[in-house]
Each structure stands twice: as C-alpha cells, then as structure tokens.
C-alpha positions, 0 to 999 in steps of 0.5 A: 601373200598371193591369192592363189598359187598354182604350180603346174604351168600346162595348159590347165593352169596357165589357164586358170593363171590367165582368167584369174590375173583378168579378175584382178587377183594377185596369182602366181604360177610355180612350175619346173618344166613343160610337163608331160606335154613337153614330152610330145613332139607334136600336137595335131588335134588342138584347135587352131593349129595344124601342127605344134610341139608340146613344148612351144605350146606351154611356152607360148601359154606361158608367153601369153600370160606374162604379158597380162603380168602373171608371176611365172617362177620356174622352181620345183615345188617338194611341199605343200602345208597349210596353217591359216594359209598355204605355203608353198616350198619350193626347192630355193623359196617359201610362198603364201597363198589364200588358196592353191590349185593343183595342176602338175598333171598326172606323174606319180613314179613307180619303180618297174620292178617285181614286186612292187605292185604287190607291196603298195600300201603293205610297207610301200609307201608314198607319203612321209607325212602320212605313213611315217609314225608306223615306222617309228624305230624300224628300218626305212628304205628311200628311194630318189635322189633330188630334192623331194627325195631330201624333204620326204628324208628329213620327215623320216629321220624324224621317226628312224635313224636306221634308214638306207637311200637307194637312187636306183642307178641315178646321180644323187642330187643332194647331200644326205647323211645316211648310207647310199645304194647307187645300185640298181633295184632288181625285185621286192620280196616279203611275205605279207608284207615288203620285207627285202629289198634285191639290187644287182649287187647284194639284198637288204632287209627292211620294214618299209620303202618309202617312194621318192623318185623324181618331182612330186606330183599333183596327187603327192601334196594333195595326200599329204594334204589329206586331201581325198584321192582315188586311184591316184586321181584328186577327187573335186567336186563341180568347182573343181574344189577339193575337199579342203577349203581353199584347194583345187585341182584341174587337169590330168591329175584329176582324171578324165579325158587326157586331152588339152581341150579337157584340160583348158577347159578345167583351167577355166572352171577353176578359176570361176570357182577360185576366184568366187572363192576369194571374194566371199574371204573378203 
C-alpha cells in the first residue's frame, strides 16, 4: 500500500514526489513519457537556466527524485477506481495508494474532424463508466487503438455487443473481437443527435461514439472518478483537493497559467496538503 501515487511525472508531480518522499511518505510516481513538456525543444523562460530541452528537464526531475528514493514506474495508467483505497491500473500492473494526485497535464484527444464539436455530449462521449448504461443494446462506435481504447471497450461491451473499433488510419495496438475500421474518419452527421459516422471509404450508422484516442488524461479519471471537472479542467479547492477525498490535482490539468513555474508551484501546495491529509488518517 503506497501513501500516495501520483501519475504524471512533469514538473507538478515530480514536485509533489520530491517534497512528499522528504516527509517521509511512501510515494510512487507512475508516468508514460516526458509529457506535453517533451514536445518542446527548448525552454528559455525557467529560472536557472539559459536554455534546456523539455525533455532533459523531466529527466533530470526525475533523476533528482530517484536519488531521494522515489518509485519511478514508466507504464501507461488506462484506470483509476476506489474501494476504501485507490487502485491504480496500469497497462501491465495493479497499485493501491491511500490517496492519488493527478498530474498528467492537459491532453484530452479530439478528433478534428466536422462535426465533432457540434455532437459532444449529444451522443459523443468520453467516458464508458459514465455514459455507457444510455447505451444499453444501441450501436457504439470507438475510437482508439491502444490499451485505453481496450479498457473503455470491455466497460462497453458490458452494455452492447454491437460495437464498431474505429483506429482513424492508426495501427491497432491490442486484440479486440469487434469489427475494426482502419479508415480515416471524414465527418460526423445527425440531427439532434450523432447519428452516422463518414470514412473515406464507406458511411456507418451509430447511436453513439465513445472516445479513446491516445492515453487518458488527467481530466479522463477525474470523471470517471466523479470528480467535478469544467471545461475539461479538475476543479480543486486551495489545497489542491478535489472534491473526493483523497484525490488531488495539480498542473495543466487544473488550469491556469500554463507555465513551469505555475506548475511547480502547484506540485509543492499539493504536497503540503497531502501530506497533511495522511497524517489526520493516522
């Protein structure tokens, strides 16, 4: 049992990692990449440095933690759930943890095609967990194609058999035993509601699309957690405390200034309150 995992590895959480591993606490940090920050080939604006890439930022975060002793497990998280405690699921592995802090950024996928804005929340979708039952014996649609596509999948096929895998012109990355369009997606008709799916090569009628491009993001578990979320921003109150006990959220994925600074900054509050937190369990 960890005290807290956090999953994200940029500088908000291995911020929070850092100050909470010097309290003492049994932490671990779960993360895939070097995140959005990866993507940028140089920093010019953070303090102590003329220059450095995004990346080599996030790894020497990371370098600087793993001497303190922090668990760093490089997997991709695809769900989150809590039953007295939280268990994080990872791609290969399962983890317990008396409280979670969310810091994977800001990365929920849209699909840029027409249409799609005009059907989120009128049979778009981005949560199985939460939207699935309206669904019960309609015809889904999904689409993604690596292992948060799989996970959303088997909470569906709960609720339908008749459901299409659309990967949108991307290799499938898992095994699934439903029908696979490989095609790409070229628009989203309906009336009302989403009621047809057009690719390139032929036109599919559906009652609902349920998203899964890519990893999930911050604002993904948070939902599904029942977490309150606006604007596909985690709403916190000071401490950085979602309003689930036990669940936190710091960085991007909260909103704000998207900057470094900001985010470090949120990393630390969040760890003052977690690590309060843990001791009033005690």
């Amino acid at each position: 049992m960890k005290d807290t995992i956090i999953i994200g590895g940029g500088p908000a959480g291995m911020t929070a990692a850092i100050y909470l591993k010097r309290f003492g606490k049994n932490v671990t940090v779960i993360m895939k990449d070097c995140g959005a920050l990866g993507k940028t080939d140089v920093v010019e604006n953070y303090y102590g440095f003329n220059t450095i890439g995004g990346c080599e930022l996030v790894k020497n975060g990371m370098e600087q933690a793993k001497k303190l002793g922090v668990e760093i497990i490089e997997d991709e998280v695809i769900n989150l759930s809590y039953d007295g405690d939280y268990l994080v699921k990872t791609a290969n592995k399962e983890y317990q943890a008396k409280t979670v802090l969310l810091a994977t950024g800001s990365n929920r996928s849209k699909l840029r095609v027409k249409g799609f804005e005009d059907y989120v929340g009128k049979g778009i979708s981005f949560c199985a967990i939460c939207d699935g039952f309206f669904y019960k014996n309609k015809k889904l649609a999904i689409i993604g194609n690596g292992k948060y596509m799989e996970e959303e999948l088997n909470v569906l096929k709960e609720y339908t058999k008749d459901i299409l895998v659309f990967t949108n012109e991307t290799s499938l990355e898992v095994e699934v035993d439903y029908p696979v369009i490989k095609s790409k997606i070229t628009e989203l008709q309906g009336n009302v509601k989403l009621e047809k799916i057009i690719t390139k090569d032929g036109e599919y009628d559906i009652d609902g699309i349920f998203v899964a491009m890519g990893t999930a993001s911050a604002s993904d578990f948070a939902t599904k957690m029942g977490a309150e979320v606006s604007n596909n921003k985690i709403v916190v109150n000071t401490n950085h405390e979602t309003n689930i006990p036990g669940l936190y959220a710091a960085g991007d994925c909260i909103g704000g200034i998207l900057q470094i600074s900001k985010a470090i900054s949120d990393g630390t509050a969040a760890s003052l309150a977690i690590n309060k937190y843990l001791k009033n369990l005690t």
